[in-house]
ZAFIKE-612775 format. One line per 3 residues: their letters; for each residue y, x, z of N, C-alpha, C. Coordinates in steps of 0.2 Angstrom, whole numbers. Layout:
<dobas>
A) Y/X/Z/Y/X/Z/Y/X/Z | ...
</dobas>
This chain:
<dobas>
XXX) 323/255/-467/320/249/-465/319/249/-458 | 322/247/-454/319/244/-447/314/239/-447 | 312/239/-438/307/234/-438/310/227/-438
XXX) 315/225/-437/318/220/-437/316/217/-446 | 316/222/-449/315/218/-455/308/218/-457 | 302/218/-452/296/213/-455/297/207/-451
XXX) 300/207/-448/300/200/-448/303/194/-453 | 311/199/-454/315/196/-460/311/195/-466 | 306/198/-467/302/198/-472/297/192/-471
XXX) 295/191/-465/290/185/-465/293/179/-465 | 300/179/-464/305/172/-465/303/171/-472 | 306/177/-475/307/175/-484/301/172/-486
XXX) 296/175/-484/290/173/-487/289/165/-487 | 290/165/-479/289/158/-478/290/151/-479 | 298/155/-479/305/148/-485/301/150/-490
XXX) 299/154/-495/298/153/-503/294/151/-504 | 287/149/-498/280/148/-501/280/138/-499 | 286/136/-495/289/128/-495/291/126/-500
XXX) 293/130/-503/299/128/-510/295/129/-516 | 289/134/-515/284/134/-520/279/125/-519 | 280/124/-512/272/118/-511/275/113/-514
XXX) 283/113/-514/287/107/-516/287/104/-524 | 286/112/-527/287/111/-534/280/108/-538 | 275/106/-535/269/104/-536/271/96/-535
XXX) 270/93/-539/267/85/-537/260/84/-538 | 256/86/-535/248/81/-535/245/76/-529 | 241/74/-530/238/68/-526/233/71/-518
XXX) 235/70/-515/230/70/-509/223/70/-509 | 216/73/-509/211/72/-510/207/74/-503 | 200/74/-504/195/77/-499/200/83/-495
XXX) 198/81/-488/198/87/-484/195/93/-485 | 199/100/-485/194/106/-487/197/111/-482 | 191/114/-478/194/119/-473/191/126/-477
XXX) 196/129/-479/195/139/-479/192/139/-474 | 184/145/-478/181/148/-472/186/152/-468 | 184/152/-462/185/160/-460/192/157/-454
XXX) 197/151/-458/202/150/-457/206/153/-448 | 198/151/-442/201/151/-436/201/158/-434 | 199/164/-439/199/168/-435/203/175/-438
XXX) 208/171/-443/210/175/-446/218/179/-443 | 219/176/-437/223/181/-435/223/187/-431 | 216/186/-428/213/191/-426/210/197/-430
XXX) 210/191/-435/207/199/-441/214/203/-445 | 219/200/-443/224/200/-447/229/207/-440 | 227/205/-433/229/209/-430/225/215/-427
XXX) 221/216/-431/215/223/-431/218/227/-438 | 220/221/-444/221/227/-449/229/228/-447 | 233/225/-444/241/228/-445/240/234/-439
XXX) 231/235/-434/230/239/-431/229/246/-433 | 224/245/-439/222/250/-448/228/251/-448 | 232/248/-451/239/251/-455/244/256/-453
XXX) 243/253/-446/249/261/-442/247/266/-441 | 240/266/-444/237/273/-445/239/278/-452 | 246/276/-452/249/278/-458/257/283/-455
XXX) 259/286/-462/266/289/-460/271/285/-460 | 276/284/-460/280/278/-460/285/277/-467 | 281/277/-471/283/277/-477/289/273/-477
XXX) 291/267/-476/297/265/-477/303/268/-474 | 303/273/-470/310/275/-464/310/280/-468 | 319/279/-468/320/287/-469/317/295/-468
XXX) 315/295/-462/311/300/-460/307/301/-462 | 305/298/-468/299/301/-471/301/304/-479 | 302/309/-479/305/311/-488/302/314/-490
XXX) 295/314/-490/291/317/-496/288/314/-501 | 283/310/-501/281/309/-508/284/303/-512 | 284/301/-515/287/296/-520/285/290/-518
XXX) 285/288/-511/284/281/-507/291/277/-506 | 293/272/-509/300/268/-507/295/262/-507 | 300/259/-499/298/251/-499/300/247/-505
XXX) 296/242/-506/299/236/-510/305/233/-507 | 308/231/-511/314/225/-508/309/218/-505 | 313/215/-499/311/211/-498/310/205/-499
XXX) 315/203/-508/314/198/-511/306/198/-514 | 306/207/-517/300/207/-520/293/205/-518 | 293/208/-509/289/207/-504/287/198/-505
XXX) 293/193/-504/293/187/-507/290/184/-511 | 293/187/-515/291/183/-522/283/185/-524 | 280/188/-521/275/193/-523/270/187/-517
XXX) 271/188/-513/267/184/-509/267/177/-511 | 271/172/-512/273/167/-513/269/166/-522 | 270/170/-527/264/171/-532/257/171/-532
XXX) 255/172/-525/249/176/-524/245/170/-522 | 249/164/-520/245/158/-517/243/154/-526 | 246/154/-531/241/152/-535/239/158/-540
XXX) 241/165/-541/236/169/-543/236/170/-548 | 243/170/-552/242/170/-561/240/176/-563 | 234/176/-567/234/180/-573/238/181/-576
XXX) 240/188/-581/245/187/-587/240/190/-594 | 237/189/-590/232/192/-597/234/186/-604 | 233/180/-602/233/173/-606/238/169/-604
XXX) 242/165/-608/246/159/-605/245/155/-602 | 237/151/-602/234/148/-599/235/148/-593 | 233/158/-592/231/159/-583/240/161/-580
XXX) 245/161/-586/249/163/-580/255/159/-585 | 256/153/-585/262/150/-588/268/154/-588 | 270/152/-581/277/154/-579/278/162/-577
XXX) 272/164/-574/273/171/-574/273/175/-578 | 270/173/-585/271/177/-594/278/176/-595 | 281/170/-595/286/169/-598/293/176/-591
XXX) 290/177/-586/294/181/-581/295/187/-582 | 289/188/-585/286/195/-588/292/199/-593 | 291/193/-600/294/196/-607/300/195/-603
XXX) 305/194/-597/310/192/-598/312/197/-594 | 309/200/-588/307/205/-585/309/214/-587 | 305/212/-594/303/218/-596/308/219/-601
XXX) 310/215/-605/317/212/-610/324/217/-605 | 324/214/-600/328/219/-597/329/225/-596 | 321/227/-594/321/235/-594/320/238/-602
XXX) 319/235/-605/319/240/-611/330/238/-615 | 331/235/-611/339/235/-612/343/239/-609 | 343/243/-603/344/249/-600/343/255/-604
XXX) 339/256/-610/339/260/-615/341/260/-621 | 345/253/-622/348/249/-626/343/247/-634 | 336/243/-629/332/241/-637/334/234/-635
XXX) 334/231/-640/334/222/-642/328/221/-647 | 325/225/-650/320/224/-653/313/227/-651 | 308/226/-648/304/231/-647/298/227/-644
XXX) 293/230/-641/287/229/-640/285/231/-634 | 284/227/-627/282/228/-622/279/226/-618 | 276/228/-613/274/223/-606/272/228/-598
XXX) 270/224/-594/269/229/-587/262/231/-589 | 261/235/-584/256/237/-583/253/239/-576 | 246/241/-574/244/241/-566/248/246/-564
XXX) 253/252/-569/254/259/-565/255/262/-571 | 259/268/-569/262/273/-575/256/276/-579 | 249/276/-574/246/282/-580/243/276/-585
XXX) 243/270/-582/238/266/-588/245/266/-594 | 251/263/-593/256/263/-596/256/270/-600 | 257/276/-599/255/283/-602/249/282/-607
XXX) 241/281/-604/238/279/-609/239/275/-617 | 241/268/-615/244/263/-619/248/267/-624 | 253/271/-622/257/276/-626/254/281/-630
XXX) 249/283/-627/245/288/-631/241/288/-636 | 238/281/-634/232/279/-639/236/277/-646 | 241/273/-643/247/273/-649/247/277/-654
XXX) 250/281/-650/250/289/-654/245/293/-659 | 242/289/-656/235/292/-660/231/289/-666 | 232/282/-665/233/278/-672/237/279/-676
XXX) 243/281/-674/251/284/-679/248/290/-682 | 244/293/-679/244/300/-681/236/302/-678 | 229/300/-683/225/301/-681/223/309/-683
XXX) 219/311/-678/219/318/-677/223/324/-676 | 230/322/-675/232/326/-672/234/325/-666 | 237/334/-661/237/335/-655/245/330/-650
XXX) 242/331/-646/249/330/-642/250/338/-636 | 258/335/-638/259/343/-635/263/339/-628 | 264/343/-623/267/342/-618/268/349/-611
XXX) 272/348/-609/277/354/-605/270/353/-600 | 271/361/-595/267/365/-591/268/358/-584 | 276/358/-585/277/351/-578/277/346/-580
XXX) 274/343/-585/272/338/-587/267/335/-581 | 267/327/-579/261/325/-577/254/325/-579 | 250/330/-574/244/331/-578/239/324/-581
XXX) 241/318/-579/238/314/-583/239/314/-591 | 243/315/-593/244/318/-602/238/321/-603 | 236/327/-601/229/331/-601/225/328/-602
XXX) 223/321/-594/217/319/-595/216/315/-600 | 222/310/-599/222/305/-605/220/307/-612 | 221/312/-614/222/316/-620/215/316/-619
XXX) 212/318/-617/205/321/-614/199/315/-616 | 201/310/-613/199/302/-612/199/301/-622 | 204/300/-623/207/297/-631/204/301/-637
XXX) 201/306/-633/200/312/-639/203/317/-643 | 210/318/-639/215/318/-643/217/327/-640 | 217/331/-644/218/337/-641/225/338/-638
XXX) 227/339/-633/232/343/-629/233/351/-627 | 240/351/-631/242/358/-630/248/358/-626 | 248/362/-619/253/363/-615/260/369/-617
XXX) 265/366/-618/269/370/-617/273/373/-611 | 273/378/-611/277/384/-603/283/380/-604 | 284/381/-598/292/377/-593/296/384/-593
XXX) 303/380/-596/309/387/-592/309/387/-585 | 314/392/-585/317/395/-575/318/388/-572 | 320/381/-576/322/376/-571/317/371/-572
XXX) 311/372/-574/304/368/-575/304/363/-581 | 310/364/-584/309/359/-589/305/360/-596 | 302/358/-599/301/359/-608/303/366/-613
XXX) 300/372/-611/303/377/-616/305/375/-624 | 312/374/-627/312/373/-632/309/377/-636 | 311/381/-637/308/389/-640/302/389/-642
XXX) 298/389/-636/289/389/-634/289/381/-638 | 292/375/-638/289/370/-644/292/371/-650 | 293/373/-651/298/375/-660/290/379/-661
XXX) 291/386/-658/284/390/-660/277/387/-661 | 276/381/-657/268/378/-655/268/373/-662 | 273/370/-664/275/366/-670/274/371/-676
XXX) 274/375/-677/275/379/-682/269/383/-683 | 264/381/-678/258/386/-679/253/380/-677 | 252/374/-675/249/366/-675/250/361/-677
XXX) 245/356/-676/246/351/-680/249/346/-674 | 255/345/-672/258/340/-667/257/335/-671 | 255/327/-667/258/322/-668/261/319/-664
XXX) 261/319/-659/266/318/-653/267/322/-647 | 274/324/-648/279/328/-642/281/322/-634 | 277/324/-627/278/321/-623/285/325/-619
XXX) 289/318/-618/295/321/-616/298/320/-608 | 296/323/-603/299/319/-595/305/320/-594 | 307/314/-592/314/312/-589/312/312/-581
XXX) 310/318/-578/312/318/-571/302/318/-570 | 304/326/-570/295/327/-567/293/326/-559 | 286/326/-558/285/321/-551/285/330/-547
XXX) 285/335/-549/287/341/-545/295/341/-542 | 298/343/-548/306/345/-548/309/339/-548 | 309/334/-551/313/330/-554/318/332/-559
XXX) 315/337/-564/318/341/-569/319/335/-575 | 322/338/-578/325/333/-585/323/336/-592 | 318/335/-595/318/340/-600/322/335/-607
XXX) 325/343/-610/329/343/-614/326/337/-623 | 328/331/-620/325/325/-626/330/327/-630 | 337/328/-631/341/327/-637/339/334/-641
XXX) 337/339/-638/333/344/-644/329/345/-646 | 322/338/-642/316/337/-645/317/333/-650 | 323/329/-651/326/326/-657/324/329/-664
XXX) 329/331/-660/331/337/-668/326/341/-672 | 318/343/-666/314/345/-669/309/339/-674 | 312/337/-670/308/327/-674/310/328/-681
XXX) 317/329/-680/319/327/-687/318/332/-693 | 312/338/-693/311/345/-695/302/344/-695 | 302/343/-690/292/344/-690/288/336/-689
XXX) 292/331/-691/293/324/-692/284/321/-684 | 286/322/-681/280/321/-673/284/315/-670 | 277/311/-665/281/307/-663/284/307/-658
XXX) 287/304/-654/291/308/-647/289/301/-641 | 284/303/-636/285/299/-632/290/301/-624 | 293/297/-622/295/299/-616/293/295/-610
XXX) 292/300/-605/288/300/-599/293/298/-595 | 295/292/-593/302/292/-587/300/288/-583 | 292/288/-582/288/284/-575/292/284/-569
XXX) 296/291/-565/299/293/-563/306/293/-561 | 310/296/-567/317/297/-568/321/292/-572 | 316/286/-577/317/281/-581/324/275/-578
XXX) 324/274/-573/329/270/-569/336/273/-568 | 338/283/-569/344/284/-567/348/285/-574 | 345/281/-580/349/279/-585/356/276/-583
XXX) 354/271/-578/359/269/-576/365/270/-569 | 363/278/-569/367/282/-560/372/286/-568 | 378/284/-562/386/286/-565/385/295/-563
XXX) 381/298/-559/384/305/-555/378/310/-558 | 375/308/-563/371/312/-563/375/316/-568 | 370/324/-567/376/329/-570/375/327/-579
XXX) 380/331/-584/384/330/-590/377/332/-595 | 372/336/-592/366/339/-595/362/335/-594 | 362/332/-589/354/329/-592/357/320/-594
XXX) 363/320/-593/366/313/-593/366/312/-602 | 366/317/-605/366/319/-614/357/317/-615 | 352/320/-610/349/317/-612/344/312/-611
XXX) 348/306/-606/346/300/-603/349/296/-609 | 353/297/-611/357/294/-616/352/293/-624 | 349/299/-624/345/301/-631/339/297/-630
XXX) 337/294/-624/331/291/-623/330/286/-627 | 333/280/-630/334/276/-635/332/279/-641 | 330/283/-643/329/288/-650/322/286/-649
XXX) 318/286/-644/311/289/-642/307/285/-647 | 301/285/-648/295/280/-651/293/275/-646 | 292/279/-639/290/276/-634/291/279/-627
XXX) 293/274/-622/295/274/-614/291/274/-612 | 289/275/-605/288/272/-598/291/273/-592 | 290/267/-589/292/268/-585/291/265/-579
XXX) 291/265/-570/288/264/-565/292/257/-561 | 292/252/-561/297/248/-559/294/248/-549 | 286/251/-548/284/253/-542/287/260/-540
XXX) 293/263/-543/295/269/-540/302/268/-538 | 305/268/-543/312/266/-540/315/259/-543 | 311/255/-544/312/246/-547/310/244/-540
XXX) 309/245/-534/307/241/-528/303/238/-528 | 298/239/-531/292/235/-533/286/237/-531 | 280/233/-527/274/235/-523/270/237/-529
XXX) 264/242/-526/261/244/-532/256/239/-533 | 251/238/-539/256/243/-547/258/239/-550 | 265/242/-552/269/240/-556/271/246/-560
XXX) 267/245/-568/270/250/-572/273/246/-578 | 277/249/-584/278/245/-590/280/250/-596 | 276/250/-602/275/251/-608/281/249/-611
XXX) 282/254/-616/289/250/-621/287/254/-627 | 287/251/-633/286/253/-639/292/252/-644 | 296/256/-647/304/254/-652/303/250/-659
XXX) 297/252/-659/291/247/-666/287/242/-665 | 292/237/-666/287/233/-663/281/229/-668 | 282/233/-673/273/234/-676/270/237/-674
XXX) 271/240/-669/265/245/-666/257/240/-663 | 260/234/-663/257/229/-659/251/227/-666 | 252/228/-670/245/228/-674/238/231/-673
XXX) 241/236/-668/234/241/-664/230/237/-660 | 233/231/-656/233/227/-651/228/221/-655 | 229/220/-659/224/213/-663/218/213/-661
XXX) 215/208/-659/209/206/-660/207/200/-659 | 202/196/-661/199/191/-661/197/189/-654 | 199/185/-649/195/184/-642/190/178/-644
XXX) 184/180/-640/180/173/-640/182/168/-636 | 186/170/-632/187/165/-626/189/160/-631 | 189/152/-626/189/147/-630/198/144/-625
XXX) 197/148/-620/204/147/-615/209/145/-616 | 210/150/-621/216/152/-624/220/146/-629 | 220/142/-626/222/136/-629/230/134/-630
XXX) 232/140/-629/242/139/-632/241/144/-640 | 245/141/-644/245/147/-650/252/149/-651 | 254/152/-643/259/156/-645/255/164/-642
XXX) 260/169/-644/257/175/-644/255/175/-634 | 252/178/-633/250/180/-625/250/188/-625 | 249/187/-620/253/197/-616/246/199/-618
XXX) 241/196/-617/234/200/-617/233/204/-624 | 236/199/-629/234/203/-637/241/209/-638 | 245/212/-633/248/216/-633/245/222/-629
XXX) 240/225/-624/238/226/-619/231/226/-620 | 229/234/-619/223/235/-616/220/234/-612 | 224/233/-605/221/227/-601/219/220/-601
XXX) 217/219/-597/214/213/-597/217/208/-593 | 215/207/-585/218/205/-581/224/208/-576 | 228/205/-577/234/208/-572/237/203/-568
XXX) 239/205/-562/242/202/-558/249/200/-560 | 249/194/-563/255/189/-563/260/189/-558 | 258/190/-552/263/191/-545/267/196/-547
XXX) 265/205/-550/269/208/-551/276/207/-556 | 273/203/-561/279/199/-565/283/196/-561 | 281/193/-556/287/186/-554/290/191/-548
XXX) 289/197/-545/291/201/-539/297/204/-544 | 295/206/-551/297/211/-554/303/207/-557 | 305/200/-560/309/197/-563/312/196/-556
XXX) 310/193/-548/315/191/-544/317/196/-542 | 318/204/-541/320/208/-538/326/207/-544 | 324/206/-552/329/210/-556/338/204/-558
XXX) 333/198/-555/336/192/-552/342/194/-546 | 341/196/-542/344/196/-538/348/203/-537 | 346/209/-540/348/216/-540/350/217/-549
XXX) 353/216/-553/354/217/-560/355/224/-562 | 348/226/-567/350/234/-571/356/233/-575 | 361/234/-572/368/237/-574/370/245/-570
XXX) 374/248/-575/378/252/-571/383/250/-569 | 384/254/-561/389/251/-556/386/245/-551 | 381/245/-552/378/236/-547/375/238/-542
XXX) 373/236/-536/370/237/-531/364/240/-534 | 360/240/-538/356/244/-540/355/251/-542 | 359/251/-545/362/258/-548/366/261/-542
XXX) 369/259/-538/372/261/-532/367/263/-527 | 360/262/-526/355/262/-523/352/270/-526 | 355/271/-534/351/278/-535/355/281/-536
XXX) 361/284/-535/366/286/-535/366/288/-527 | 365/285/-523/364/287/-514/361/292/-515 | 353/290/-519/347/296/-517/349/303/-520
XXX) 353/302/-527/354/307/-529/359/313/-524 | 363/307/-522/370/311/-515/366/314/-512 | 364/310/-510/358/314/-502/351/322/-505
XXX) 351/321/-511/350/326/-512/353/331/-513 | 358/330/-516/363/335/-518/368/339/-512 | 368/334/-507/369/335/-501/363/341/-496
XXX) 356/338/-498/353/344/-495/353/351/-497 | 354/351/-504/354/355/-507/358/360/-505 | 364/358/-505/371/361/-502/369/365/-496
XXX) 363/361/-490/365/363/-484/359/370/-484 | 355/368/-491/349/373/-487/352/379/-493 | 356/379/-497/358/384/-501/362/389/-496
XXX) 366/385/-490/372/390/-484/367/393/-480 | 358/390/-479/356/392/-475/351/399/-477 | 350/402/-469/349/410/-472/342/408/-472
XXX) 337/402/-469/331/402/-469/329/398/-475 | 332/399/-480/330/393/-485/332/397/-492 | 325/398/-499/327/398/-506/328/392/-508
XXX) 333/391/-511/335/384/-515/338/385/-521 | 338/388/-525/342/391/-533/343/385/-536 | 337/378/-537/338/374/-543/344/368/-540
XXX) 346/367/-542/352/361/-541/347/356/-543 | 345/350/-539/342/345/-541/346/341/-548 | 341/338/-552/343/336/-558/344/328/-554
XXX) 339/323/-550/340/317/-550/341/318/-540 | 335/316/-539/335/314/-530/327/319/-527 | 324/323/-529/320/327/-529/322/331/-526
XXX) 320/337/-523/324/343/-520/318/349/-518 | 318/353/-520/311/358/-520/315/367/-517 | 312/369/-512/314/375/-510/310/379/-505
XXX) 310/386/-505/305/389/-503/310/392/-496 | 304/395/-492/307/397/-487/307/406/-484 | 313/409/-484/313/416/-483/308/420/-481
XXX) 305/426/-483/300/427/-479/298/434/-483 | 296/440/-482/295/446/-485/290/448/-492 | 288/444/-490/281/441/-495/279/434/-499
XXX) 277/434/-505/276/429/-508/270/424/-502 | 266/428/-500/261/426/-492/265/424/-486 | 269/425/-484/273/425/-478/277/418/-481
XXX) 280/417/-486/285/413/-488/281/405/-488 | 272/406/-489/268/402/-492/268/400/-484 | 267/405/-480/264/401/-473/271/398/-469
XXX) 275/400/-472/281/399/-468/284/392/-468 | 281/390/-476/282/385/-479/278/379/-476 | 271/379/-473/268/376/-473/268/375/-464
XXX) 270/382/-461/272/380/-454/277/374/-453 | 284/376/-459/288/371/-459/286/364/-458 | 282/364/-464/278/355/-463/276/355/-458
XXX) 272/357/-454/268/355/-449/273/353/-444 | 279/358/-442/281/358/-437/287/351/-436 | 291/351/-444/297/345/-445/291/338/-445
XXX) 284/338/-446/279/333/-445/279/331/-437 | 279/336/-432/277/335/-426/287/331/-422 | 289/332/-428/300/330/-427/299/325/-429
XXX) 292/321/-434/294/316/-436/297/315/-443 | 299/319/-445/301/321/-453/296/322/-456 | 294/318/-461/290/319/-466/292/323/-471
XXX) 290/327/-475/291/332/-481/285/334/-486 | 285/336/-491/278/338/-493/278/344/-499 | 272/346/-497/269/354/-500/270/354/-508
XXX) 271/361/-510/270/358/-520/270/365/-521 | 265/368/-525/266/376/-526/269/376/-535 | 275/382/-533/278/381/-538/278/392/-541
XXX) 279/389/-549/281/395/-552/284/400/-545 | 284/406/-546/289/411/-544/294/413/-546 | 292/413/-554/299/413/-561/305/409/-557
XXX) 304/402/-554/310/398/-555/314/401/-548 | 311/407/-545/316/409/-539/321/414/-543 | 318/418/-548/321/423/-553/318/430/-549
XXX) 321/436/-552/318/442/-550/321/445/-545 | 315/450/-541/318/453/-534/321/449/-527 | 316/443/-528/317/439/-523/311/442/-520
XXX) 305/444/-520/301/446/-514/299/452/-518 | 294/456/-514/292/465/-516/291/463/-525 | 292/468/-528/289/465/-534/282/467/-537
XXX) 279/470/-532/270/473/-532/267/465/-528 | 271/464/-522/267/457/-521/267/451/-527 | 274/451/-529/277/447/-531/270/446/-539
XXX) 267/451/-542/264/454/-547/255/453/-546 | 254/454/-539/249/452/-535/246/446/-532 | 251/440/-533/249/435/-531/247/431/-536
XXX) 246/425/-535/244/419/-540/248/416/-546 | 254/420/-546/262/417/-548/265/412/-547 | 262/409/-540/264/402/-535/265/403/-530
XXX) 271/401/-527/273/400/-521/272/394/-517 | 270/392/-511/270/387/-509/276/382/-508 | 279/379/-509/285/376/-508/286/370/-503
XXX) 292/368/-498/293/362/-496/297/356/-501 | 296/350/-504/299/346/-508/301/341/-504 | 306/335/-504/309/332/-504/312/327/-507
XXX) 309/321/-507/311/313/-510/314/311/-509 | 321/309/-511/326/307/-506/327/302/-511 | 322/296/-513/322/289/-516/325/285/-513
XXX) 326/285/-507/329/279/-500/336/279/-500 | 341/273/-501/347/275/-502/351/276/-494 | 346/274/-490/348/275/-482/345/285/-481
XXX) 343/287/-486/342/295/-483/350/296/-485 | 354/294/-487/361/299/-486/364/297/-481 | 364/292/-476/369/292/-468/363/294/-465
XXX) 356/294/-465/353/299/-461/351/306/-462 | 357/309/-465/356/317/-469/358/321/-462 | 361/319/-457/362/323/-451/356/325/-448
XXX) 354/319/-445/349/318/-443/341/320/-444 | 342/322/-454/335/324/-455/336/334/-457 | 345/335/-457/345/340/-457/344/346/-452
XXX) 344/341/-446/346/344/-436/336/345/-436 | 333/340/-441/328/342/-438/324/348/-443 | 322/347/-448/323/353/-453/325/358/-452
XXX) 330/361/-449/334/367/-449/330/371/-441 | 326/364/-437/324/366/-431/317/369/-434 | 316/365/-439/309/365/-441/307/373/-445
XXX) 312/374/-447/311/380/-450/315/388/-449 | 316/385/-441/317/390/-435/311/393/-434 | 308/387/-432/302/389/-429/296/393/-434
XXX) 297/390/-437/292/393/-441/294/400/-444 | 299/402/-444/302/410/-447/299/414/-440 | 300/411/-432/297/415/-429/293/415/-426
XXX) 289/412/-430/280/410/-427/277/414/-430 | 280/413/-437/274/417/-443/278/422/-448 | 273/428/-447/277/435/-450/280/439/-446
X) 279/437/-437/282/442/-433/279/447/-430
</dobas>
């Protein structure tokens, strides 16, 4: 994203919020001036002063945490929604933007090949996770939910919230779901629901859904999956043969989620819920007092523990999907198929490089590696001088302390190795931008400087 394109962005806006005043016919009445009206570009040039007090989340150069710009349809459509403000809690408050929503959302639960099912957005993946779990808990009152070591620790909390015991299961060498470790926790508790991620927010690891199946069909639990994350590369042609069997399997689940604010180009929050039963929606009943509610067709609110949501994010979320279609092979999916390159690509460079651990082959666009050093302590600072220094080159990156297991044995003393925390510091890397793979020279030239430096700064 260049800066040529906030301007592009204020065009769109401005054609689509004409074409919204057009679509109104009412009568002219009393003049009314918005407070504030005269001084609002000065307030407006004080906050775009606040805001560069930020990292530059949309440039390439920045690949650490799970920050991608919106498309600038969305940026449009979102602003252009925002001048009348729908609710979608009720039809009432949001006509046109309910009916954007189910059609919206209709398409993402088709990406996993449901035509039958039960959904809607939500403010964000953990409330979306909530929705899923409270589910589960009516399906299966009293018992636990299980979930991997790399699991998003919002499962814990929520579990925690819901009442609902949470038992973690240990990650293999590649951070994914021990099957093993679940087959055994099955066999000595009362699971009712197995949480299953499709692309965790550390690794972007893939856990093994098609043999969480199979235990389904033996210890009869529910299966939700977490693909807040990794939910959108159902649709990327290159992703490897292993985790593409269990992208595939994701259609099996009870229940999705998934982020349409992570790699849907969508401003936050943007979450959405999917249930394959769509009697689950019986949880959801109640009686409203409101007297509002004056359509007697179904409304999003009686699907949804929320209450009021922003209607804007429906019509962002239907015109991005409008102009960009979830198909495989589309500009879209060619959009994650890059990020996936450009990781796969770093991968390659930091695995030839002598200052760099890198053993996991990224499963999606995630890339996680430690950096050489004598000591599990030396390797932690070396890592963290990295950041500071690739910081001061303008390369973003970000910290994540990971197992030591996933280095394997006799990679550092095995008395320190024994002695530590059994975490290493790590540097990580988000290559969600489909422009990080023609800037992979350029962020490699600085990297490699970056973590020159640091090998001989620290531990000499």
């Amino acid at each position: 994203m260049a800066k040529s394109d906030f301007t592009s962005i204020g065009e769109f806006v401005n054609t689509a919020l004409r074409n919204l005043a057009g679509g109104f016919d009412l009568p002219e009445g009393p003049a009314y001036k918005m407070p504030g009206t005269e001084r609002i570009h000065s307030v407006l040039a004080e906050t775009a002063a606040r805001m560069a007090d930020n990292y530059p989340y949309f440039h390439p150069l920045y690949a650490g945490q799970m920050l991608k710009p919106p498309h600038p349809v969305a940026h449009a459509a979102y602003a252009m929604a925002m001048t009348v403000n729908p609710n979608n809690h009720a039809l009432d408050g949001g006509r046109a933007s309910s009916a954007m929503e189910l059609e919206a959302v209709s398409e993402i639960a088709g990406i996993f090949g449901w035509q039958q099912f039960l959904g809607h957005l939500t403010s964000g993946g953990t409330f979306a996770n909530l929705e899923a779990l409270w589910v589960a808990g009516k399906t299966a009152p009293g018992k636990r939910i299980a979930a991997s070591s790399q699991a998003h620790y919002t499962h814990s909390r929520i579990s925690a919230v819901l009442g609902l015991g949470c038992i973690e299961i240990p990650a293999d060498h590649r951070g994914r779901m021990d099957i093993a470790a679940l087959e055994s926790t099955l066999q000595q508790s009362d699971i009712g629901t197995v949480v299953v991620t499709l692309g965790t927010t550390s690794l972007g690891a893939v856990d093994s859904l098609a043999e969480v199946l199979k235990l389904r069909e033996r210890h009869g639990f529910r299966v939700h999956v977490d693909a807040a994350y990794g939910g959108y590369f159902t649709l990327a042609q290159n992703l490897h043969p292993e985790a593409r069997r269990h992208f595939d399997a994701a259609g099996m689940a009870d229940s999705i989620v998934i982020d349409p604010h992570k790699h849907g180009l969508q401003p936050y929050g943007c979450g959405c819920v999917l249930f394959r039963d769509p009697a689950v929606g019986r949880f959801y009943k109640h009686d409203s007092p409101y007297t509002y509610f004056t359509s007697a067709q179904l409304h999003l609110g009686e699907i949804s523990l929320e209450c009021s949501r922003a209607g804007a994010s429906a019509v962002a979320l239907w015109a991005t999907q409008r102009l960009l279609p979830l198909v495989p092979g589309g500009e879209f999916a060619q959009g994650l198929e890059a990020g996936r390159e450009a990781a796969l690509e770093l991968h390659k460079r930091l695995q030839a490089s002598p200052l760099a651990l890198a053993p996991l082959q990224p499963e999606l666009d995630i890339v996680v590696w430690a950096i050489q050093g004598n000591s599990v302590e030396e390797s932690s600072a070396r890592a963290r001088a990295t950041f500071e220094e690739a910081a001061r080159q303008n390369l973003h990156l970000a910290l994540v302390q990971m197992p030591i297991s996933i280095f394997g044995e006799g990679v550092w003393n095995d008395s320190d190795a024994k002695g530590s925390s059994g975490v290493v510091t790590c540097l990580r890397s988000v290559l969600m931008k489909p422009e990080h793979r023609p800037w992979m020279d350029d962020i490699w030239s600085r990297l490699e400087s970056a973590m020159s430096a640091a090998a001989a700064n620290v531990g000499q």
